[in-house]
C-alpha positions as CSV (number, residue, x, y, z in Angstrom):
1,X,32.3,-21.8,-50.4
2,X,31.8,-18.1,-50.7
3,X,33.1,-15.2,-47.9
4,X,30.0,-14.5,-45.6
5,X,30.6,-10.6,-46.4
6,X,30.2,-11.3,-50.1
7,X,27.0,-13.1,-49.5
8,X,25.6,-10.3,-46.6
9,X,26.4,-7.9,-49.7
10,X,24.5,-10.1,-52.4
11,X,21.5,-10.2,-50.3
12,X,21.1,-6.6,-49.6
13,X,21.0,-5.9,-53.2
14,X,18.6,-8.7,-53.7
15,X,16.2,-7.4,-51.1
16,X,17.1,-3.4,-52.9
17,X,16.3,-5.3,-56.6
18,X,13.1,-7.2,-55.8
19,X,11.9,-4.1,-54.0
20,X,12.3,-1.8,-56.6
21,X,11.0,-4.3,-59.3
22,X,7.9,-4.7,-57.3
23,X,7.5,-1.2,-57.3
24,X,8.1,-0.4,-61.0
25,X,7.6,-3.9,-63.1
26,X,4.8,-6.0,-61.6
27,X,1.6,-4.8,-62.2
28,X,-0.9,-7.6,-60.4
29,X,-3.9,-6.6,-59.2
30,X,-3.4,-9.2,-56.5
31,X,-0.6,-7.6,-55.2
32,X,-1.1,-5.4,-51.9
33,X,1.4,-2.9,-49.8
34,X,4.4,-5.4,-49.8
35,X,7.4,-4.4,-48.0
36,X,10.4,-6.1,-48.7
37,X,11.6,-6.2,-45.0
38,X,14.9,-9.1,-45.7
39,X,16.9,-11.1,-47.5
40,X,19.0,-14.1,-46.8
41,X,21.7,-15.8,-49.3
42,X,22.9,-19.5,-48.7
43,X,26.9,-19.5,-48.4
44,X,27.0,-21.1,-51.7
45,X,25.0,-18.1,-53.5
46,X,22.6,-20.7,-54.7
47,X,19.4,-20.0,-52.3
48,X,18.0,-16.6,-51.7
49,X,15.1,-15.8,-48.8
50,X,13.3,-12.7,-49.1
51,X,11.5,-12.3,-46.4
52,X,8.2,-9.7,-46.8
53,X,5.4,-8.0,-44.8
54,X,1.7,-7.1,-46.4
55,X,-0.7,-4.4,-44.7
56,X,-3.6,-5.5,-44.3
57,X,-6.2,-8.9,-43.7
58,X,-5.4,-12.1,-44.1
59,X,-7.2,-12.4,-47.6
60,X,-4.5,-9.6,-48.7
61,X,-1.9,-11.6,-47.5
62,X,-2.8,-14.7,-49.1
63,X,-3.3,-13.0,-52.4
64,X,-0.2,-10.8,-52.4
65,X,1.7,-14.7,-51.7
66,X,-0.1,-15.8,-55.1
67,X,1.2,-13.1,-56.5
68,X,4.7,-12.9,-55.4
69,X,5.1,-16.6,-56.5
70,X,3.6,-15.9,-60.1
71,X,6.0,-13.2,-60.7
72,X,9.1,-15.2,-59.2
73,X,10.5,-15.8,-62.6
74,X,10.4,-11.8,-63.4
75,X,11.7,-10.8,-59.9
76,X,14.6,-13.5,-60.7
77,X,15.6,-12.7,-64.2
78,X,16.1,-9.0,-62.8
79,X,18.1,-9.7,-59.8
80,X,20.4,-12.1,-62.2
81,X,20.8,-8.9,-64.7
82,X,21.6,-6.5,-61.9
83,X,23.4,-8.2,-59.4
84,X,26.0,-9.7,-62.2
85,X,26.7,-13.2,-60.5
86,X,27.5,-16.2,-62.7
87,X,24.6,-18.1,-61.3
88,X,20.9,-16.2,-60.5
89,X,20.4,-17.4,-56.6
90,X,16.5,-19.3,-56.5
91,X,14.3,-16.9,-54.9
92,X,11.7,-18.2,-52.4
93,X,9.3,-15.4,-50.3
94,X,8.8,-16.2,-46.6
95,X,6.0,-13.7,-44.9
96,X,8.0,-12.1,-42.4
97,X,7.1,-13.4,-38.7
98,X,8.1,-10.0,-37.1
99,X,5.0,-8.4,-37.0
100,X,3.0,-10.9,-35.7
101,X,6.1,-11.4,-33.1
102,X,5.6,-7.3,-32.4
103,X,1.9,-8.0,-32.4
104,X,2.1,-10.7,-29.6
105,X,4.8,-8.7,-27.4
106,X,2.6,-5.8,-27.0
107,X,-0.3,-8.1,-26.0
108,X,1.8,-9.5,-23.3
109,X,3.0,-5.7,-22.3
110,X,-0.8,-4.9,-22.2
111,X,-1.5,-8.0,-20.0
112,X,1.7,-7.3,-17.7
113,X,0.1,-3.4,-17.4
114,X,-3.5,-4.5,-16.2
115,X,-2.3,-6.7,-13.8
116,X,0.7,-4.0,-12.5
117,X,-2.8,-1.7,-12.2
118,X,-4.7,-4.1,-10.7
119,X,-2.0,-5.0,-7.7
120,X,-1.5,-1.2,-7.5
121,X,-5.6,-0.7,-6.9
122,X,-5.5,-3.8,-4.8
123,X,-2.4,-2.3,-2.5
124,X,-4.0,0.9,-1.9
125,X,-4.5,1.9,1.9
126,X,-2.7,-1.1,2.7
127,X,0.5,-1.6,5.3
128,X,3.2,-3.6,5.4
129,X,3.0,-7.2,7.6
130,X,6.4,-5.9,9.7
131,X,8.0,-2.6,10.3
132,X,8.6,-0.1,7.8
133,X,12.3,-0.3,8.1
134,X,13.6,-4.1,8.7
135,X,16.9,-2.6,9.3
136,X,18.8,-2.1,12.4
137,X,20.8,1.5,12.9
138,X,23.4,2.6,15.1
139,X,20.9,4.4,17.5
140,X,18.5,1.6,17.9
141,X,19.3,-0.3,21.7
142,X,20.5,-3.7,21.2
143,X,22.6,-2.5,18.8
144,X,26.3,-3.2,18.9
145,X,28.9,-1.8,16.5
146,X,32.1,-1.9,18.6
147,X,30.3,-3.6,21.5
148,X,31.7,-6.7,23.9
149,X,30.4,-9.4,21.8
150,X,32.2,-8.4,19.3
151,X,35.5,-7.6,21.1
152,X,35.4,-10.7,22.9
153,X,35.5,-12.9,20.0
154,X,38.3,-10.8,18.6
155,X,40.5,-11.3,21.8
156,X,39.6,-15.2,21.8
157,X,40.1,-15.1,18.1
158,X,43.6,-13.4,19.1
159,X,44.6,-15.1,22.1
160,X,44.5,-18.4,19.5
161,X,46.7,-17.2,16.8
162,X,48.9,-16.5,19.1
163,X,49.3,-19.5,21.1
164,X,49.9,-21.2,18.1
165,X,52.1,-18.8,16.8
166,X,54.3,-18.5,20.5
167,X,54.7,-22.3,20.5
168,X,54.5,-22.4,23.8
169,X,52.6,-25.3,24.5
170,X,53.4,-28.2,27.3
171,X,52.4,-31.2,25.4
172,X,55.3,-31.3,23.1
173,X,58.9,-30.6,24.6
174,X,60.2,-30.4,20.9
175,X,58.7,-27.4,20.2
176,X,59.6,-25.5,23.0
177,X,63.5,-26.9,22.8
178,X,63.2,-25.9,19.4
179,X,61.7,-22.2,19.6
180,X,64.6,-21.4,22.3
């Protein structure tokens, strides 16, 4: 088993290697705008993932696929004679979900936008069911900040902690004896 940095490292040059090999070497007709967007190494440096991206249709796509798996054996041989490893990882080409993913979101965005408009139209003119301020202030009457509710809770809240505090209950002649 192999240090996750060391494999991180082999699969940056991988994705820098196959790039520049498509870029320079491989001359198929079949093969569109590819963009080498990743690369992922197994921990054992046996398995490499290139993931890639291809503007345009899906006929283009298909095509620059065909074409990435014909020329699998160049793009290999390359990365083996500039990376240096003892063994060559496998390579294997994934079409990169990410756009389609980016695609999707901003559909959704769109979607959550018309409908924020169409509440907005819809709201227009309109009042709320209550009062514009649910909330109670200081100067509103029936208001009571410091008032007797209060204050007589407190002083039965009091007058409790301190009879049992004091001790100075009847029912138990202990106590009292006890406390003098």
């Amino acid at each position: 088993m192999t240090d996750n940095a060391r494999a991180r490292k082999l699969a940056d040059r991988i994705q820098v290697v196959v790039a520049e090999t498509l870029d320079r070497r491989i001359k198929d007709p079949r093969l569109g705008f590819v963009t080498i967007t990743d690369a992922r190494v197994t921990g054992d440096l046996r398995e490499a993932t290139v993931f890639y991206t291809v503007y345009g249709d899906d006929e283009e796509r298909a095509a620059s696929a065909a074409a990435l798996e014909s020329a699998k054996g160049v793009l290999r041989s390359e990365v083996g004679r500039q990376t240096g490893v003892r063994f060559t990882p496998t390579l294997a080409f994934v079409p990169d979900a990410l756009p389609d993913n980016a695609r999707t979101i901003e559909d959704l965005l769109d979607k959550a936008r018309a409908k924020d408009a169409e509440v907005r139209e819809v709201s227009t003119g309109k009042t709320y069911a209550g009062d514009a301020d649910p909330y109670r202030k200081p100067d509103d009457e029936g208001y009571e900040e410091d008032g007797a509710a209060a204050t007589g809770a407190e002083a039965a809240g009091a007058a409790g902690a301190a009879g049992r505090a004091g001790g100075d209950d009847d029912t138990d002649d202990t106590d009292g004896a006890a406390a003098k």
